[in-house]
N, CA, C and O atoms as CSV, one atom per row, in Angstrom:
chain,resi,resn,atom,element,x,y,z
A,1,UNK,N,N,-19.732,-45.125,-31.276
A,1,UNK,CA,C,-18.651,-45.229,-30.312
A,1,UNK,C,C,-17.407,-44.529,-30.866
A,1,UNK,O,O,-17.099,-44.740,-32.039
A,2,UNK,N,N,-16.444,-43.459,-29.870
A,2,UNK,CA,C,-15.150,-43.259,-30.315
A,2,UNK,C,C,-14.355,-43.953,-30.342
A,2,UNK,O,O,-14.183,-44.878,-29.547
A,3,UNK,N,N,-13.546,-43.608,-31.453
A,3,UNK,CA,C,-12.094,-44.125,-31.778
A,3,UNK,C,C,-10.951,-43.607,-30.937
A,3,UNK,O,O,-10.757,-42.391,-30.943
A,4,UNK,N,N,-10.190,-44.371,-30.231
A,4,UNK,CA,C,-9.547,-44.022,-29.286
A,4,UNK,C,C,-8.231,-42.712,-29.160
A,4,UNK,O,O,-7.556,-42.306,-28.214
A,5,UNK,N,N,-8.321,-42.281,-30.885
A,5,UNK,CA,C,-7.580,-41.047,-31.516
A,5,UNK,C,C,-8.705,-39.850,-30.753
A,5,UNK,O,O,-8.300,-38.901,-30.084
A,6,UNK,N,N,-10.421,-40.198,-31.076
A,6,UNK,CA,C,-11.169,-39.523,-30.733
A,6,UNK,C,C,-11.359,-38.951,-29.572
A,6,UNK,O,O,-11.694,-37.801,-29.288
A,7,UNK,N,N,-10.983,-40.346,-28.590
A,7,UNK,CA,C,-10.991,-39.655,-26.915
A,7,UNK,C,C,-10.066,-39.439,-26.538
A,7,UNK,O,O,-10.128,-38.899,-25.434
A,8,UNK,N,N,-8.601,-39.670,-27.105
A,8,UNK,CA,C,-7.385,-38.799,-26.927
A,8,UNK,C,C,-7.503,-36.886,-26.782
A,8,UNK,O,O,-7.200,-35.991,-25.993
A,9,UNK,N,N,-8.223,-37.097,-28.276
A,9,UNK,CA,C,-8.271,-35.685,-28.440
A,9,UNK,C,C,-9.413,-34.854,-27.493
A,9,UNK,O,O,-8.867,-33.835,-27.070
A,10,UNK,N,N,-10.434,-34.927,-27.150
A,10,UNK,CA,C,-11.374,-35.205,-26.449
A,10,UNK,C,C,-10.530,-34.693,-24.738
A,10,UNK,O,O,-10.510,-33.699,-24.012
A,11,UNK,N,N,-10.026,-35.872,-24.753
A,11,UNK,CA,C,-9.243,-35.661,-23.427
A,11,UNK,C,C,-8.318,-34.222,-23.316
A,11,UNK,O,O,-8.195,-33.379,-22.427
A,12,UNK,N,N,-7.826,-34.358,-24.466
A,12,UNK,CA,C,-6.784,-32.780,-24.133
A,12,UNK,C,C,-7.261,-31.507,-24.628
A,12,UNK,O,O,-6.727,-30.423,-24.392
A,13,UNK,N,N,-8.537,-31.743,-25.491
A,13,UNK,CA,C,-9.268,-30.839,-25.176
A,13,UNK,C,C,-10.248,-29.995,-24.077
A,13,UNK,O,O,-10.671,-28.842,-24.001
A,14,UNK,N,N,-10.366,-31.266,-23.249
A,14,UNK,CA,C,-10.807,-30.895,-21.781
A,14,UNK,C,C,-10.066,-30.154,-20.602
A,14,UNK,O,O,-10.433,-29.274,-19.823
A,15,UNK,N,N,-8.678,-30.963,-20.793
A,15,UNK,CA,C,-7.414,-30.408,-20.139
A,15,UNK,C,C,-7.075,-28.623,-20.673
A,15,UNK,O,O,-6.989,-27.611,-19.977
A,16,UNK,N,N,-6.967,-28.773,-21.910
A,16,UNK,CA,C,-7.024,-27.106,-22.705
A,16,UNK,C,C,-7.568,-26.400,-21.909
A,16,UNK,O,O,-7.098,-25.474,-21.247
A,17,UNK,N,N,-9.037,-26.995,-21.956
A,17,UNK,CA,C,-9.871,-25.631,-21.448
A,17,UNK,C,C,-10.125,-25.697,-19.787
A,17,UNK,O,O,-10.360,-24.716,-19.081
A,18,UNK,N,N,-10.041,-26.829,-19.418
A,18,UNK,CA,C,-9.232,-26.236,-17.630
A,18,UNK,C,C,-7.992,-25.547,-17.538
A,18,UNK,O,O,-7.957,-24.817,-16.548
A,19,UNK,N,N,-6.781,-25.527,-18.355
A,19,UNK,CA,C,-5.856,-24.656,-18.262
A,19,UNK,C,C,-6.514,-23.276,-18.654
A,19,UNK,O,O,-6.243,-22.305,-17.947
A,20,UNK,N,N,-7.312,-23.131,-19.673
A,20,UNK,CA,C,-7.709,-21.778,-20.332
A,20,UNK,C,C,-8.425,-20.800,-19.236
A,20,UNK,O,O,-8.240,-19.589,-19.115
A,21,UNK,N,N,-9.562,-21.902,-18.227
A,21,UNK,CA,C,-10.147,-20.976,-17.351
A,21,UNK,C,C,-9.105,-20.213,-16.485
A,21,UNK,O,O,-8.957,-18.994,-16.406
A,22,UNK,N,N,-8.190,-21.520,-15.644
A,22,UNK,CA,C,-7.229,-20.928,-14.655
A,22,UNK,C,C,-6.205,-19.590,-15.253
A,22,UNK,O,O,-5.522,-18.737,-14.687
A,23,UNK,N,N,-6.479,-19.887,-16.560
A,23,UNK,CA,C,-5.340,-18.716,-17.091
A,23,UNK,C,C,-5.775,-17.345,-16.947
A,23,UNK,O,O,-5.365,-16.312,-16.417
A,24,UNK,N,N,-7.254,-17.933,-17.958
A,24,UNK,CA,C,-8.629,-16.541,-17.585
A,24,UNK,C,C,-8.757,-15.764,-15.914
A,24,UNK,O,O,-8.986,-14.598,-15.594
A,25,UNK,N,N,-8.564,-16.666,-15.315
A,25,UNK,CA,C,-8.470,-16.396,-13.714
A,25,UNK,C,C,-7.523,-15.823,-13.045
A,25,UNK,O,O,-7.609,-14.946,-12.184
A,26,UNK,N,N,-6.107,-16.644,-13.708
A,26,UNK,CA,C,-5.534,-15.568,-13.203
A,26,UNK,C,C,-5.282,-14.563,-13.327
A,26,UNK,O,O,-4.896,-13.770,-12.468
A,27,UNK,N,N,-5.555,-14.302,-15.088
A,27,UNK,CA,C,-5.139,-12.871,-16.093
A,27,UNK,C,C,-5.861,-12.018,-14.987
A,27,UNK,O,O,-5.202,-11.222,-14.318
A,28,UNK,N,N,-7.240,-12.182,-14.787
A,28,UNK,CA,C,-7.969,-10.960,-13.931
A,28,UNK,C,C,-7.400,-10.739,-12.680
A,28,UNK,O,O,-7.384,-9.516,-12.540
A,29,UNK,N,N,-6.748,-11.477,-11.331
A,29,UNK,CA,C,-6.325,-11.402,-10.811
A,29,UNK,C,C,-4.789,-10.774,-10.640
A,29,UNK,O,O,-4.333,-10.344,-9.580
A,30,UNK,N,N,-4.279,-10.807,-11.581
A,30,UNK,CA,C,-2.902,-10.059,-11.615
A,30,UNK,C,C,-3.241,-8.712,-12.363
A,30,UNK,O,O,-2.543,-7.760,-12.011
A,31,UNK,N,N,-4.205,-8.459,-13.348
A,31,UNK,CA,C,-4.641,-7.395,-13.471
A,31,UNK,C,C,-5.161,-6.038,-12.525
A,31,UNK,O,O,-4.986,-4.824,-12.633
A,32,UNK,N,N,-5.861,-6.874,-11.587
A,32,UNK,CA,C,-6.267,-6.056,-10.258
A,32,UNK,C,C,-5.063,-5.493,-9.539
A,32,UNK,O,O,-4.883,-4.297,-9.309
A,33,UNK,N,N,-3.929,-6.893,-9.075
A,33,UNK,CA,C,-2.772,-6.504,-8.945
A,33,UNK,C,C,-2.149,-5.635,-8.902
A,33,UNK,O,O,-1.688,-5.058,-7.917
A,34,UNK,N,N,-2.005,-5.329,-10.410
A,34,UNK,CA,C,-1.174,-4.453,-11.249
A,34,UNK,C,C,-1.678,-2.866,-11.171
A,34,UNK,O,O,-0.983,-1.850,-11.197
A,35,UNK,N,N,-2.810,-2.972,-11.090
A,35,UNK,CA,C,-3.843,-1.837,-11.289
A,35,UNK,C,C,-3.511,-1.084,-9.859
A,35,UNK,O,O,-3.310,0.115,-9.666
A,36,UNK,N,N,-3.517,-2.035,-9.042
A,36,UNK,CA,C,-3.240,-1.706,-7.554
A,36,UNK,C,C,-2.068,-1.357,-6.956
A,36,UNK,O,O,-1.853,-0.726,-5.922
A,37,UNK,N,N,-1.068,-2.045,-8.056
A,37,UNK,CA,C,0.359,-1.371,-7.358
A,37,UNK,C,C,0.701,-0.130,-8.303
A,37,UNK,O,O,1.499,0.718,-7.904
A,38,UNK,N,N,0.056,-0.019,-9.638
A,38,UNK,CA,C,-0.080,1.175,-10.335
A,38,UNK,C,C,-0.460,2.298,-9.521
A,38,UNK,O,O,0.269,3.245,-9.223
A,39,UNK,N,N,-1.860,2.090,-9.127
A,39,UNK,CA,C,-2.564,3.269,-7.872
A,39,UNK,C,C,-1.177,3.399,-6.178
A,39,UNK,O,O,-1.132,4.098,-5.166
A,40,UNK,N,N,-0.709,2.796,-6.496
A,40,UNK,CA,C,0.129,2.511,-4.739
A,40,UNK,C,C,1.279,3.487,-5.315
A,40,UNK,O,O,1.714,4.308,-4.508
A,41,UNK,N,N,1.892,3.492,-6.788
A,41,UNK,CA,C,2.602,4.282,-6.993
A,41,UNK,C,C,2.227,5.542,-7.199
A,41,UNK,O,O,2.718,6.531,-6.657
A,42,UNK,N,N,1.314,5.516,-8.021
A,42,UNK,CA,C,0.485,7.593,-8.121
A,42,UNK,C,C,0.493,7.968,-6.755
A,42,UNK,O,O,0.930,9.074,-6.437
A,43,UNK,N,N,0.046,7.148,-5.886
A,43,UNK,CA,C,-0.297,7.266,-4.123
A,43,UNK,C,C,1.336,7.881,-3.594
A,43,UNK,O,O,1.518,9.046,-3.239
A,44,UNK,N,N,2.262,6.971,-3.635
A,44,UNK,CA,C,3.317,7.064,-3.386
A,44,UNK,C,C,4.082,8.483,-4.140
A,44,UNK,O,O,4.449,9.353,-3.349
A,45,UNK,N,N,4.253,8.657,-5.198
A,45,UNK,CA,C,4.634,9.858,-5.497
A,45,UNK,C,C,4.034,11.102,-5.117
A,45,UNK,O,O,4.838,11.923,-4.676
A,46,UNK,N,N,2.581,11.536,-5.182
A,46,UNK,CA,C,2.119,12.446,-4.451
A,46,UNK,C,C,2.228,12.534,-3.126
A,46,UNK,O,O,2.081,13.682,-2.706
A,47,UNK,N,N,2.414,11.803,-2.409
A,47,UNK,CA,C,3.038,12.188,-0.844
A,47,UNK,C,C,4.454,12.318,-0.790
A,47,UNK,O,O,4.853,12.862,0.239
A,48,UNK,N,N,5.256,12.000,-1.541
A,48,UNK,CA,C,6.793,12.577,-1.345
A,48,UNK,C,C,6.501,13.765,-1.941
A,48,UNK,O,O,7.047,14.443,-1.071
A,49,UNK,N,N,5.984,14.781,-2.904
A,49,UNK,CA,C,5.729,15.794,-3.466
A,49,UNK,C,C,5.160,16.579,-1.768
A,49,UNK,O,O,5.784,17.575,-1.404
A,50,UNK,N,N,4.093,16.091,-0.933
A,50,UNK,CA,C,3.005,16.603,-0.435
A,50,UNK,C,C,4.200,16.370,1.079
A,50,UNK,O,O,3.939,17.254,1.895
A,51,UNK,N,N,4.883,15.826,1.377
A,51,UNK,CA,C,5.280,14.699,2.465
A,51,UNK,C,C,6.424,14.794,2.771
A,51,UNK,O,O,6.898,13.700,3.076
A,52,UNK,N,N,7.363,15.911,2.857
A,52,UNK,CA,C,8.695,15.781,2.770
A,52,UNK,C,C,9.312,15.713,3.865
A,52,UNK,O,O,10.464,15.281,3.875
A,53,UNK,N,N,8.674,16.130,5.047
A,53,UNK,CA,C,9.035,15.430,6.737
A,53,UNK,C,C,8.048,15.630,7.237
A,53,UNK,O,O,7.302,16.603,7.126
A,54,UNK,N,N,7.962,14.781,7.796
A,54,UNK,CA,C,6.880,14.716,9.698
A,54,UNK,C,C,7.789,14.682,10.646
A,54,UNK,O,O,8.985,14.391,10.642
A,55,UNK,N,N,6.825,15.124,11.710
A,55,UNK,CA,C,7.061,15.005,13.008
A,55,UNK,C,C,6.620,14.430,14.105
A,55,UNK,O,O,5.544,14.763,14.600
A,56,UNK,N,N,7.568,13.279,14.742
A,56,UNK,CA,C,6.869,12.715,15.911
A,56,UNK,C,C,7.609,12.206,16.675
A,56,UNK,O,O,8.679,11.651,16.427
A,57,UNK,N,N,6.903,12.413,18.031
A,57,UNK,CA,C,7.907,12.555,19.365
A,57,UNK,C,C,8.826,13.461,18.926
A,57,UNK,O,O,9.968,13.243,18.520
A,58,UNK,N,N,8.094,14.758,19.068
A,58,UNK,CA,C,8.934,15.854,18.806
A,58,UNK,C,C,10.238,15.526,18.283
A,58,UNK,O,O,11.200,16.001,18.887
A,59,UNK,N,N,10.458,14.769,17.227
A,59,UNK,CA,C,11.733,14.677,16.146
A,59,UNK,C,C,11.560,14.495,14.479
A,59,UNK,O,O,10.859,13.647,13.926
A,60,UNK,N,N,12.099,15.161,14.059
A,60,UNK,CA,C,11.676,15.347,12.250
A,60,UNK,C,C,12.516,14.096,11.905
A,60,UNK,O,O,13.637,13.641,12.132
A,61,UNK,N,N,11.316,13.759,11.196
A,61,UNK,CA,C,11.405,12.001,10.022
A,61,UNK,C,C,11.796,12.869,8.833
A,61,UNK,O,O,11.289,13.966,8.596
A,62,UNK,N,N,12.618,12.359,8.204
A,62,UNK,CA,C,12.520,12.886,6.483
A,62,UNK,C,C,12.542,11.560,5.803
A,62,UNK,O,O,12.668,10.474,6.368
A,63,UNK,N,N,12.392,11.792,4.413
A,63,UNK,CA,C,12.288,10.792,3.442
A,63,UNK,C,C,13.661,10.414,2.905
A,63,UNK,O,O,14.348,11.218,2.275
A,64,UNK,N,N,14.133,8.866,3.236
A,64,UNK,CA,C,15.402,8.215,2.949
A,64,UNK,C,C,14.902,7.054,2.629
A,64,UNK,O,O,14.028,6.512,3.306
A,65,UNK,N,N,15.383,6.570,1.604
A,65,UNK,CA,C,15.187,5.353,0.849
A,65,UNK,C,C,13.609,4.668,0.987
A,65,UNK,O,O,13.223,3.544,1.311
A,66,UNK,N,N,12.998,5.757,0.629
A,66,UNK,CA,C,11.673,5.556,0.698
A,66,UNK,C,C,10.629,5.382,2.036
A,66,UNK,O,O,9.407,5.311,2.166
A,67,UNK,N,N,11.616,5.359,2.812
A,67,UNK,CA,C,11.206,5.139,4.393
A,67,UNK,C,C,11.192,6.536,5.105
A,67,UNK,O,O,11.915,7.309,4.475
A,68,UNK,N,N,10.398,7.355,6.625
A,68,UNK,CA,C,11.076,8.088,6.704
A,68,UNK,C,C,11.656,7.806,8.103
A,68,UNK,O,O,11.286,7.292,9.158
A,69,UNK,N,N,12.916,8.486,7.509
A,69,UNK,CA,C,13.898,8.409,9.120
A,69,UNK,C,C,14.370,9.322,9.944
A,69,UNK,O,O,14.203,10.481,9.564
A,70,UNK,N,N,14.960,9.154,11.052
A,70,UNK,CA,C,15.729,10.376,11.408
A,70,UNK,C,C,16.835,9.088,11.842
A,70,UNK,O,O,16.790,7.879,12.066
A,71,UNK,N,N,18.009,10.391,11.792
A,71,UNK,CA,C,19.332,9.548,12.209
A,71,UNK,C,C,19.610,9.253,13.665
A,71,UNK,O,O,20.320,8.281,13.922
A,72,UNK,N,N,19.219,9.843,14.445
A,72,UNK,CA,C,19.408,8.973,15.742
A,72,UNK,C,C,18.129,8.432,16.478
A,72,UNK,O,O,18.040,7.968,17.616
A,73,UNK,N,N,17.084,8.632,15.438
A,73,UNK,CA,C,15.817,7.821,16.258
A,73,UNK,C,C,15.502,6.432,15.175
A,73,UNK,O,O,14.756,5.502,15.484
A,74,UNK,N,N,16.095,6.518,14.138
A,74,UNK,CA,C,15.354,5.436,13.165
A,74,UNK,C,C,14.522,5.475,12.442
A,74,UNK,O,O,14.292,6.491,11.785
A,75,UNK,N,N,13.708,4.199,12.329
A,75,UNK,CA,C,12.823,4.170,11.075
A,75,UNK,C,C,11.368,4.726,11.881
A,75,UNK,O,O,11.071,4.401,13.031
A,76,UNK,N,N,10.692,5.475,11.150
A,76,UNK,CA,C,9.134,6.091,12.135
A,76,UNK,C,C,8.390,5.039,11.995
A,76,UNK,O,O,7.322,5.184,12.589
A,77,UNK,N,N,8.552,3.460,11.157
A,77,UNK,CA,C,7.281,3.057,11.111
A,77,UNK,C,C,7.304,1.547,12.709
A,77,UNK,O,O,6.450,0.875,13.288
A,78,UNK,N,N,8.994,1.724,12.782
A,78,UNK,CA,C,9.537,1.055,13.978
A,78,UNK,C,C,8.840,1.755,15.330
A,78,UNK,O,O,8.097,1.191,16.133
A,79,UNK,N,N,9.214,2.909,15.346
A,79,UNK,CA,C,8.983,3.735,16.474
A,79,UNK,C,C,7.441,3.576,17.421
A,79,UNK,O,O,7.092,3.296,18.568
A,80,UNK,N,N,6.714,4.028,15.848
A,80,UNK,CA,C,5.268,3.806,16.068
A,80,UNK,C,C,4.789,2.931,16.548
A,80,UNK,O,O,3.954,3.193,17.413
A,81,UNK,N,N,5.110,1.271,16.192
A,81,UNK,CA,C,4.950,0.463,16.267
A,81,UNK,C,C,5.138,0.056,17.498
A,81,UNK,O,O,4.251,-0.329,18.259
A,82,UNK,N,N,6.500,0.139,17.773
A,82,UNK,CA,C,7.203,-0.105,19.554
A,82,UNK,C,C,6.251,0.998,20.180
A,82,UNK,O,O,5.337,0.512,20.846
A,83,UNK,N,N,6.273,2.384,20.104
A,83,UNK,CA,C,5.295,3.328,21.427
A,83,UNK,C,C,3.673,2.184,21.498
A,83,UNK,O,O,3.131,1.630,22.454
A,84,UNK,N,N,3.393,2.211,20.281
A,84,UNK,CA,C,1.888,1.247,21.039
A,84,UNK,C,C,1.169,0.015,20.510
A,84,UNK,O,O,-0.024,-0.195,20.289
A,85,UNK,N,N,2.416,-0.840,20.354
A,85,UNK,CA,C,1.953,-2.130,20.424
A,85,UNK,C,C,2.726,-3.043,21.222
A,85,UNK,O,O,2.295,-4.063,21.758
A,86,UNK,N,N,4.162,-2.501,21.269
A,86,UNK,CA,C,5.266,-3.098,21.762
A,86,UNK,C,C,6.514,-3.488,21.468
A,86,UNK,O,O,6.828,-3.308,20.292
A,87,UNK,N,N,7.533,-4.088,22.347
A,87,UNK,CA,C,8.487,-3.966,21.387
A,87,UNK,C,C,8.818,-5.260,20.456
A,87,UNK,O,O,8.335,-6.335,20.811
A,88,UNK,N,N,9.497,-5.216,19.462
A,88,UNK,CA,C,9.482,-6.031,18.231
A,88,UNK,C,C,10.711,-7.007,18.679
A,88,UNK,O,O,11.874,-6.701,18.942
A,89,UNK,N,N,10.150,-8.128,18.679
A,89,UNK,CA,C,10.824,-8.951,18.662
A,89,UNK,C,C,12.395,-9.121,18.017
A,89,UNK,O,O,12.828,-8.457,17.075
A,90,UNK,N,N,12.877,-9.807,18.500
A,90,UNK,CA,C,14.890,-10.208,17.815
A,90,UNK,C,C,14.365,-10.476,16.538
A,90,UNK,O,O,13.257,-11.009,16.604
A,91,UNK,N,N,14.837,-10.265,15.258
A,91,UNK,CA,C,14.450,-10.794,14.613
A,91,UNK,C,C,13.182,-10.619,13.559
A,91,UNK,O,O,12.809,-11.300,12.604
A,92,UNK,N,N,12.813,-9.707,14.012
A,92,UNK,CA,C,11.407,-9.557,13.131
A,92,UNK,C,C,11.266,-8.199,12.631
A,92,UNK,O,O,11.865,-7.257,13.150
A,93,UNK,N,N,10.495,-8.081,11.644
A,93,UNK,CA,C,10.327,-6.949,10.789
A,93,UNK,C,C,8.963,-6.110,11.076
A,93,UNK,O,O,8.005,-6.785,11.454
A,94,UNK,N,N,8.832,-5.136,10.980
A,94,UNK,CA,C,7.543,-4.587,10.564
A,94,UNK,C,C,7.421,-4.077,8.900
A,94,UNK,O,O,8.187,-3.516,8.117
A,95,UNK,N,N,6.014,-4.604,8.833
A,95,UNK,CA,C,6.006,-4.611,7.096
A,95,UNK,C,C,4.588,-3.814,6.895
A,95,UNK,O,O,3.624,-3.704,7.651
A,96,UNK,N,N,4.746,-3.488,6.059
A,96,UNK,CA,C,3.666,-1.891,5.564
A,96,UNK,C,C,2.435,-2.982,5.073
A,96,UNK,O,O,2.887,-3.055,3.930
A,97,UNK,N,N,1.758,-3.495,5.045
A,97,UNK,CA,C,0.429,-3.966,4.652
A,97,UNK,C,C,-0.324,-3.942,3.132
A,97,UNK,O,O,-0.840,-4.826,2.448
A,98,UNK,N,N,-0.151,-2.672,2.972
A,98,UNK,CA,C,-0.574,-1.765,1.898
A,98,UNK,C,C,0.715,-1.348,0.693
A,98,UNK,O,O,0.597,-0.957,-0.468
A,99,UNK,N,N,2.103,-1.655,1.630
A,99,UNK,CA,C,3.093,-1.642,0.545
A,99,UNK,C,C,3.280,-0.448,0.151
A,99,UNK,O,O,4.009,-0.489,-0.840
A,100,UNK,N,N,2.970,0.706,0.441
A,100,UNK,CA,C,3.323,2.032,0.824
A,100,UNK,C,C,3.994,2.429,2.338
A,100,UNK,O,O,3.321,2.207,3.345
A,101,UNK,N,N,4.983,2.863,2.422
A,101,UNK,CA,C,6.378,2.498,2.921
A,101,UNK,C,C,6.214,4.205,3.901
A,101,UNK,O,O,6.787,4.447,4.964
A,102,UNK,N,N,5.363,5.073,3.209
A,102,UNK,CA,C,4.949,6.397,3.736
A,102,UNK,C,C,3.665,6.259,4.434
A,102,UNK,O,O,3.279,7.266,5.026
A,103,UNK,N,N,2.891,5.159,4.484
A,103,UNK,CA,C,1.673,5.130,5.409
A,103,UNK,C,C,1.574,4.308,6.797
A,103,UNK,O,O,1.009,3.237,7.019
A,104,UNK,N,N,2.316,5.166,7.670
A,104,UNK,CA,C,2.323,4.676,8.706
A,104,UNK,C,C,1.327,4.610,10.058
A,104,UNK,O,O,1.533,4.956,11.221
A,105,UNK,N,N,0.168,4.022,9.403
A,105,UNK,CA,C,-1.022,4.496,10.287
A,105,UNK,C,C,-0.963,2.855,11.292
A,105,UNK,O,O,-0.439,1.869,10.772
A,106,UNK,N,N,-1.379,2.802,12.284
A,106,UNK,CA,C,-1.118,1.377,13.088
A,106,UNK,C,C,-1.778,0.315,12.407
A,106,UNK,O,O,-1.540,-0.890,12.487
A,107,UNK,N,N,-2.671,0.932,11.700
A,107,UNK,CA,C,-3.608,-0.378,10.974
A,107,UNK,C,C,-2.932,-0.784,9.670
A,107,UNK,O,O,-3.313,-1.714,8.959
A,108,UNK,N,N,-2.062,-0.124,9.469
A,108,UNK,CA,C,-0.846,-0.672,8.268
A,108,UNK,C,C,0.481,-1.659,8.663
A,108,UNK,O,O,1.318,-2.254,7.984
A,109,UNK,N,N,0.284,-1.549,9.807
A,109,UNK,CA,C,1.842,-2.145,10.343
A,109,UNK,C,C,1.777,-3.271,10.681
A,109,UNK,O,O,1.043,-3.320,11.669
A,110,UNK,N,N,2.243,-4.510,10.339
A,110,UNK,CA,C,2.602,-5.846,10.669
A,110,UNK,C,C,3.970,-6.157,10.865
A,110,UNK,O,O,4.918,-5.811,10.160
A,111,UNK,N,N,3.978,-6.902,11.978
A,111,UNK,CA,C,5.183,-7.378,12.654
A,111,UNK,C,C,5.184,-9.289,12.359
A,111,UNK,O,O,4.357,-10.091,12.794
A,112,UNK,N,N,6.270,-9.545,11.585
A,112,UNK,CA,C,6.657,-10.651,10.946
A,112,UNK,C,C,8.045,-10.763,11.069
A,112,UNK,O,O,8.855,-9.875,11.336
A,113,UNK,N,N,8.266,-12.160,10.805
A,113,UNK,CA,C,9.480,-12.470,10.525
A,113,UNK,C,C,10.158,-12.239,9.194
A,113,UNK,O,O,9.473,-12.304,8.173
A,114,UNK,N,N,11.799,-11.905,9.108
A,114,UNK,CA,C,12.110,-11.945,7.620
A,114,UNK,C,C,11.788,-12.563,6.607
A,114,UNK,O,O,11.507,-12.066,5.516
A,115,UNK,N,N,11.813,-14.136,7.007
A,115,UNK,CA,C,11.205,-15.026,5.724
A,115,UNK,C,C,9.799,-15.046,5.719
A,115,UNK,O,O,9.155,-15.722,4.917
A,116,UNK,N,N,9.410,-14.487,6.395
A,116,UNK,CA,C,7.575,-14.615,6.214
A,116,UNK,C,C,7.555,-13.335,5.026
A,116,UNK,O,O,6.872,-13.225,4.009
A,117,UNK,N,N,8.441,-12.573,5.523
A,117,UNK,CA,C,8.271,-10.891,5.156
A,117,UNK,C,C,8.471,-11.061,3.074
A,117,UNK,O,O,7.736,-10.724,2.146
A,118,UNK,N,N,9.765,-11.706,3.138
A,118,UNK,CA,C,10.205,-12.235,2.175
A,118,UNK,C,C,9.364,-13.636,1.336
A,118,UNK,O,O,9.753,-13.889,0.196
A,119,UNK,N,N,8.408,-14.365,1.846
A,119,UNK,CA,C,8.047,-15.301,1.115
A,119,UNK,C,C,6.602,-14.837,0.365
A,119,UNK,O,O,5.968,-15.371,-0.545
A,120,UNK,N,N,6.280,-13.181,1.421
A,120,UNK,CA,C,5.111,-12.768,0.961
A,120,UNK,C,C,5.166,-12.003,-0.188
A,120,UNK,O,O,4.266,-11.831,-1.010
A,121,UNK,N,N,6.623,-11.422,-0.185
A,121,UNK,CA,C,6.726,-10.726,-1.410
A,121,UNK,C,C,7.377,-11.174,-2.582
A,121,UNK,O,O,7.474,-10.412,-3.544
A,122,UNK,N,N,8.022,-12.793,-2.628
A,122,UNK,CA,C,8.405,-13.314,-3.466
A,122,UNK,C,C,6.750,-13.804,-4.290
A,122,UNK,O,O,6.512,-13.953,-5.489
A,123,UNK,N,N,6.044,-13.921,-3.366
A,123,UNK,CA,C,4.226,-14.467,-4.171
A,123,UNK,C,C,3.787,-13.152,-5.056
A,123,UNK,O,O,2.797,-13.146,-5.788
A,124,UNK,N,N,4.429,-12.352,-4.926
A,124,UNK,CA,C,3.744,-10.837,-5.333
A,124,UNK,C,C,4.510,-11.097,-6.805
A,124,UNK,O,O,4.083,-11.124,-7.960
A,125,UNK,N,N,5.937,-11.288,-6.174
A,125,UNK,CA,C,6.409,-10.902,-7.583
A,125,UNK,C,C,6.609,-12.250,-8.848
A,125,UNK,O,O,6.970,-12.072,-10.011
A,126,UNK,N,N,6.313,-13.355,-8.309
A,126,UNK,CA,C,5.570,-14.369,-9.189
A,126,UNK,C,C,4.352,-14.301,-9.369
A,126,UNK,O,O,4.085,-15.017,-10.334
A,127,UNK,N,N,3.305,-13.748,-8.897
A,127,UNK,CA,C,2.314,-13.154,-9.935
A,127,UNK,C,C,2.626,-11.961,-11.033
A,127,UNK,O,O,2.182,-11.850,-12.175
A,128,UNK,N,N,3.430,-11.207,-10.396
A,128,UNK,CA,C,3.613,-10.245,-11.320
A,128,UNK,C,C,4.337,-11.188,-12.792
A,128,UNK,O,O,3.941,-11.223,-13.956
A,129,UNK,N,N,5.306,-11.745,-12.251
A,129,UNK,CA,C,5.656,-12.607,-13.529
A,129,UNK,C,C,5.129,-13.261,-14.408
A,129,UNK,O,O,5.606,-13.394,-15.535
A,130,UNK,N,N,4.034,-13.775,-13.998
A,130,UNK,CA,C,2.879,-14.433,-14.506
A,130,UNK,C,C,2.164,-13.540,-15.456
A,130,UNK,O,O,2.072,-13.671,-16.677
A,131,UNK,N,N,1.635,-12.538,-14.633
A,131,UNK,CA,C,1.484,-11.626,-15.337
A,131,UNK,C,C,1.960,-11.127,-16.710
A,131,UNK,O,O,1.314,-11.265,-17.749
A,132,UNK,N,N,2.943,-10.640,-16.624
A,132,UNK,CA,C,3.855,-10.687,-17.882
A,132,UNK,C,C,4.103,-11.873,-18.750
A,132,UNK,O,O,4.271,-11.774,-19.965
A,133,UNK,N,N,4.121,-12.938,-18.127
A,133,UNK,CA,C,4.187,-14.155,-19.550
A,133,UNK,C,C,2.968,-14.142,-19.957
A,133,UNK,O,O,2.912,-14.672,-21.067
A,134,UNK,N,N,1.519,-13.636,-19.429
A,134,UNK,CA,C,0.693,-14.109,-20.116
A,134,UNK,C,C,0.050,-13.122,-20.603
A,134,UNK,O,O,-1.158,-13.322,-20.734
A,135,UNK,N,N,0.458,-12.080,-20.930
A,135,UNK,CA,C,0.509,-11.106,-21.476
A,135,UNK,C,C,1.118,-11.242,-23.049
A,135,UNK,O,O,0.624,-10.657,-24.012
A,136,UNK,N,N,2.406,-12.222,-23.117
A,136,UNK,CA,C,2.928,-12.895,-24.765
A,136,UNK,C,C,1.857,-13.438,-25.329
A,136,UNK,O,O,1.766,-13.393,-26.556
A,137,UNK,N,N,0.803,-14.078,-24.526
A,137,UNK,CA,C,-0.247,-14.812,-25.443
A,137,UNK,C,C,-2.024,-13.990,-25.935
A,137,UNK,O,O,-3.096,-14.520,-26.226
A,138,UNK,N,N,-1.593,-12.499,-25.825
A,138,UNK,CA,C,-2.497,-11.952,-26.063
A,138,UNK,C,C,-2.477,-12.011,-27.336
A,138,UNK,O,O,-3.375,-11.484,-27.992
């Protein structure tokens, strides 16, 4: 029979290694992550190189703050969005999917609210954080 020092230890050795898997779990998961917003940036720089205006509804988009715009029509990924899905609600955003801000294909575009828009990318960047602290314990 154990000594109750024995199943102390016992006990938080069990606890250890349920923290150890979830850690293991997430390390791979923010790795993919990372890997992915790594590739989203190579992605992203070769089309501003390749990408320096489009055209639609006969008006030139150029590249401004990563978005492209024109000054009296707006943002192109708005435009697109309003010609054929509809128009966007008071209040709501359209958000790139893919997180490339230059791929404005309809199957990229989601229409959300700010804090949705914002609570999805505050999860991004607490994994990313995660990421990085557990990266000290390599």
């Amino acid at each position: 029979m154990k000594n109750s020092s024995t199943l102390q230890l016992d006990k938080w050795q069990s606890f250890y290694n349920k923290e150890i898997k979830i850690i293991k779990r997430t390390k791979k998961e923010l790795k993919r992550i990372k890997e992915t917003k790594e590739e989203l940036k190579r992605i992203k720089k070769a089309l501003k190189k390749e990408l320096k205006a489009v055209w639609y509804n006969n008006k030139m988009y150029t590249i401004s703050g990563g978005y492209y715009k024109n000054g009296n029509a707006g943002l192109l990924h708005r435009n697109i969005y309003r010609d054929y899905i509809g128009e966007i609600p008071k209040g709501y955003i359209i958000h790139h999917i893919n997180c490339n801000k230059l791929d404005n294909n309809l199957s990229n575009l989601q229409c959300m609210t700010n804090s949705q828009h914002m609570k999805l990318h505050r999860h991004i960047e607490i994994l990313v954080r995660w990421y990085l602290a557990l990266q000290l314990f390599k």
